[in-house]
N, C-alpha and C positions, 0 to 999 in steps of 0.2 A: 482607428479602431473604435475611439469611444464614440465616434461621431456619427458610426454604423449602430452601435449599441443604442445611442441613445433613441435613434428613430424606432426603435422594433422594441425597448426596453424602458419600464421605468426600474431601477436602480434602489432597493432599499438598505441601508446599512442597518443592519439591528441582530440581532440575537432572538430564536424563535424558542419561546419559551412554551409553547402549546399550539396542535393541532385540532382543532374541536369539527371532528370528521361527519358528525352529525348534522351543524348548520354549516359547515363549510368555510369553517373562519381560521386564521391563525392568528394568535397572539404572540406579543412581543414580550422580551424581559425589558426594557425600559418602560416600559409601559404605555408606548406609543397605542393608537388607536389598531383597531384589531385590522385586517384586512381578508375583505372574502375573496373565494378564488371559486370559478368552476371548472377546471382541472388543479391536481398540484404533481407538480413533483417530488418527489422526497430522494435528496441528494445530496446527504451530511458525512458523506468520507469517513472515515477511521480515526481513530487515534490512540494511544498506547491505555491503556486501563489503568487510571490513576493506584486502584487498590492493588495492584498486584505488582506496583514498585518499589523496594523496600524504600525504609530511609539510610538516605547518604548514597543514595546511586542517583544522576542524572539521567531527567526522564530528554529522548529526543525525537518532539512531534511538532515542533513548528521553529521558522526561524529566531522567534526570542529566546528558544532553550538551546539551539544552536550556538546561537553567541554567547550567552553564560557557557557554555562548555567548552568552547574556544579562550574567552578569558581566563576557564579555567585550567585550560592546559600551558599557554603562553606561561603562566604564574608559577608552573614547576620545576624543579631543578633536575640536573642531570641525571640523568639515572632511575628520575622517579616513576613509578609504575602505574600503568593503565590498564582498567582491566574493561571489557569489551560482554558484553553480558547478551548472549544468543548469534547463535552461528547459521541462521538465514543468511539472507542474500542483502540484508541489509548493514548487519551485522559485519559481513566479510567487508563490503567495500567501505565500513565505516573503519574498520580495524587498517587494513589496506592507506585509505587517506591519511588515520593520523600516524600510523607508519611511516610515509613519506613525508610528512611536512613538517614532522618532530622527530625525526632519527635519533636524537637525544635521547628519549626515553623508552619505557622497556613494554612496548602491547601486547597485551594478553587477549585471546578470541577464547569466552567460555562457550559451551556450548552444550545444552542437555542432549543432542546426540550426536552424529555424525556430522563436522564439516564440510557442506558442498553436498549431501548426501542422496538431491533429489536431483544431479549431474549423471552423466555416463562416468566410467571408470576412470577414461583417461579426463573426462574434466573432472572430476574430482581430484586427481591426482593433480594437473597442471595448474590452480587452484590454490591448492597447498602447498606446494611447490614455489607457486609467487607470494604466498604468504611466508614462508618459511625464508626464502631469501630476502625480504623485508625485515625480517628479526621480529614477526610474530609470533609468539607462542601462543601454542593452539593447546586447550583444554576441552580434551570430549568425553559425552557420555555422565556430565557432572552436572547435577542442580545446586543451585545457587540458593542458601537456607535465609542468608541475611547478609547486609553489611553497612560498615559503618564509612565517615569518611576515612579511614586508613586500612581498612580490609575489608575482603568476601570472606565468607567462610561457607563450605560446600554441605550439603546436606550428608555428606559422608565426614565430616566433623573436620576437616583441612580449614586451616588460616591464611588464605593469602593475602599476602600485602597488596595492598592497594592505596597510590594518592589518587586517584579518581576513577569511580565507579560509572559508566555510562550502559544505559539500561535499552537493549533494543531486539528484547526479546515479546513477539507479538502484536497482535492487535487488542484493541478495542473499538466499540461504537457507542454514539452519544446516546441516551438514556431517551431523548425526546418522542419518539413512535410509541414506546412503553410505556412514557410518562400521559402519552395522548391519548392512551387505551386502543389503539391500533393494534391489530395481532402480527404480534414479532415471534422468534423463538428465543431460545433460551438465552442467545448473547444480543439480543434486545434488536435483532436485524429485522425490517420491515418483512413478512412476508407477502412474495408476489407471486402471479401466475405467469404463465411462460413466455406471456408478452408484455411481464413486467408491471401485470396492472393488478393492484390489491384486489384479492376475491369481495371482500368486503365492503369494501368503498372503490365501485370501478373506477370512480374518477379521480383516484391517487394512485399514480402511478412511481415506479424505484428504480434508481440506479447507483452501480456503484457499490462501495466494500457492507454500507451498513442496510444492503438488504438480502434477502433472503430468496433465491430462485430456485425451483425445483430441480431436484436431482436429475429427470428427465432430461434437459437442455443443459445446466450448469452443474453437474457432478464433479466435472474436471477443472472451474474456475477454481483460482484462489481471488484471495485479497491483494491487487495488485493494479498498477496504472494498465499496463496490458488485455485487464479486464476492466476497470472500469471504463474504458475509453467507449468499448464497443458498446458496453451494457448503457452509457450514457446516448449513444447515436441512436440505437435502436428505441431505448425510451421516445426519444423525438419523431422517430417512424409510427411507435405506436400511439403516440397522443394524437400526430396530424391525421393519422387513419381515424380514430376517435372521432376527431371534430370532422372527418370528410364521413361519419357514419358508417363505417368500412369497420368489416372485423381485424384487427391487429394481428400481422403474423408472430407466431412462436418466434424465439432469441435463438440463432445460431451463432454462437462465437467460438472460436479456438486462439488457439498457440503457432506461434511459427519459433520464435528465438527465444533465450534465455538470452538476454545481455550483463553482464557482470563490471563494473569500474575497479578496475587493480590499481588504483592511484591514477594519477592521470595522464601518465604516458603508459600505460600496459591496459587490457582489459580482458576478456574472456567472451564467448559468444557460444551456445551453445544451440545448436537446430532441436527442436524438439517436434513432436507429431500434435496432432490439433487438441487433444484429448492431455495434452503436456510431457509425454514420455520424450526421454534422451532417445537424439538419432545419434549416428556414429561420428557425421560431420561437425567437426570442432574450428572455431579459430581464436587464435591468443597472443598476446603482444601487442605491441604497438599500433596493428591493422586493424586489431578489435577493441582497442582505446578509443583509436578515429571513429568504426563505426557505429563504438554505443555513444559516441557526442553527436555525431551525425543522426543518429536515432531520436536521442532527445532535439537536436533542431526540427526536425523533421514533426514531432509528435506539436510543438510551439506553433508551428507554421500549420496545420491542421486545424491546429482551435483556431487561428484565425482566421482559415480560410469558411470554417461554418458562418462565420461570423458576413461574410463577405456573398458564401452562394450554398445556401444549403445543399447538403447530398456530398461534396467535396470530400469527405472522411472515409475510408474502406475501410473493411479489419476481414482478418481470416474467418473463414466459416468454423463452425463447431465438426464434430467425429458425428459420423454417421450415427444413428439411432440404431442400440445390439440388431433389433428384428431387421434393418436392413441391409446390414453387414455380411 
């Protein structure tokens, strides 16, 4: 793999402290020499919004907070409480894993509304159901005002105990496109047009959770690997059309599945339509354990195969345009 990379790639480690869109340079926070580019991409992912974590809740956005949370759970005694902070999809299989791998203690899933709530009926219900037989308790409809390391306390004035608060409600995006004077919107996402390319500076091109695509094409994405995979391929359509001097087609992506982890022998799989609404057909248990691991091998073996012969990568197309419907 690196050995592919290295012939088509040079490789910089650093931290991009500035996009200077004017002469076409970025700078580094180390303070390494700047480097110009005549295309760039802008493709810096997500990560939790440091201000909106209280203190004494763990934040979980990469694997070094992973394992402080993991040390920190191994560290508790019987019985001691965990409380689970947003009832997404991350949330649930986060609550789900340390369910199963600490039956010892007591998981709480809070959650400011509805568990599972963007499911069909019966996945929601089978959902809560595997949570529920986990020994999760589920709290909904509740905001979370503060907490310390030994409780939450809900914005309807409740104390609940807590020996470990884990925070995994939300996004955020890094500050850099803002910070570059690039036009973002208001949670600092790159904005781009429908073939992902800045109105602005056409030769910065976005993919991924921290940009901004028109409602026209992406009204139905979320912030999610499922979308950023496609919006990352089609970026690479639109830049080589670029340099072949070809006008760039508009981004069609959709939906086909919700996949769910119930721990890791159970999981949930939910069909949805391109635009992401629940279809009727469900699968759960042990078959949809297999095939959200099989998902994730599947989704591994893709990035390598770009790596190996471009084009290699599909994704669903997007919901038709209303006028054509």
């Amino acid at each position: 793999m690196w050995s592919v990379l290295n012939q088509c790639a040079d490789v910089v480690e650093d931290e991009a402290s500035r996009i200077d869109a004017e002469n076409r340079k970025v700078y580094f926070a180390s303070g390494r020499a700047p480097i110009d580019y005549d295309i760039l991409l802008y493709s810096v992912g997500s990560t939790q919004a440091s201000d909106r974590i209280p203190v004494g809740a763990f934040a979980l956005r990469d694997a070094a907070s992973a394992s402080r949370i993991q040390a920190r759970l191994s560290q508790l005694d019987k019985g001691a409480a965990v409380s689970i902070i947003g009832g997404g999809l991350t949330g649930i299989e986060l609550s789900a894993e340390v369910a199963e791998r600490y039956p010892q203690l007591q998981v709480r899933l809070v959650s400011r509304g509805v568990i599972a709530d963007s499911l069909s009926g019966s996945g929601r219900h089978a959902v809560r159901k595997r949570l529920s037989a986990m020994g999760v308790e589920m709290v909904e409809n509740t905001d979370v005002q503060r907490c310390d390391i030994w409780s939450v306390t809900t914005s309807g004035g409740d104390t609940l105990p807590s020996d470990c608060t884990i925070w995994a409600a939300g996004f955020g995006t890094p500050a850099l496109a803002r910070e570059s004077g690039l036009p973002t919107d208001a949670e600092g996402r790159l904005m781009v047009d429908e073939s992902l390319s800045c109105s602005q500076y056409p030769e910065i091109f976005g993919a991924g959770d921290a940009v901004r695509v028109p409602d026209s094409v992406a009204g139905h994405l979320r912030m999610s690997c499922a979308a950023a995979l496609p919006l990352g391929a089609h970026a690479a359509d639109s830049i080589i059309a670029r340099l072949a001097k070809q006008t760039p087609d508009a981004l069609s992506a959709g939906y086909a599945l919700r996949c769910i982890s119930l721990g890791r022998r159970s999981g949930f799989i939910q069909a949805v339509t391109a635009d992401d609404r629940p279809r009727p057909l469900v699968v759960r248990g042990r078959l949809a354990g297999l095939a959200k691991e099989q998902i994730c091998r599947m989704t591994l073996s893709w990035l390598k195969g770009e790596l190996r012969r471009s084009g290699s990568y599909k994704w669903p197309k997007g919901p038709l345009p209303t006028e054509a419907r």
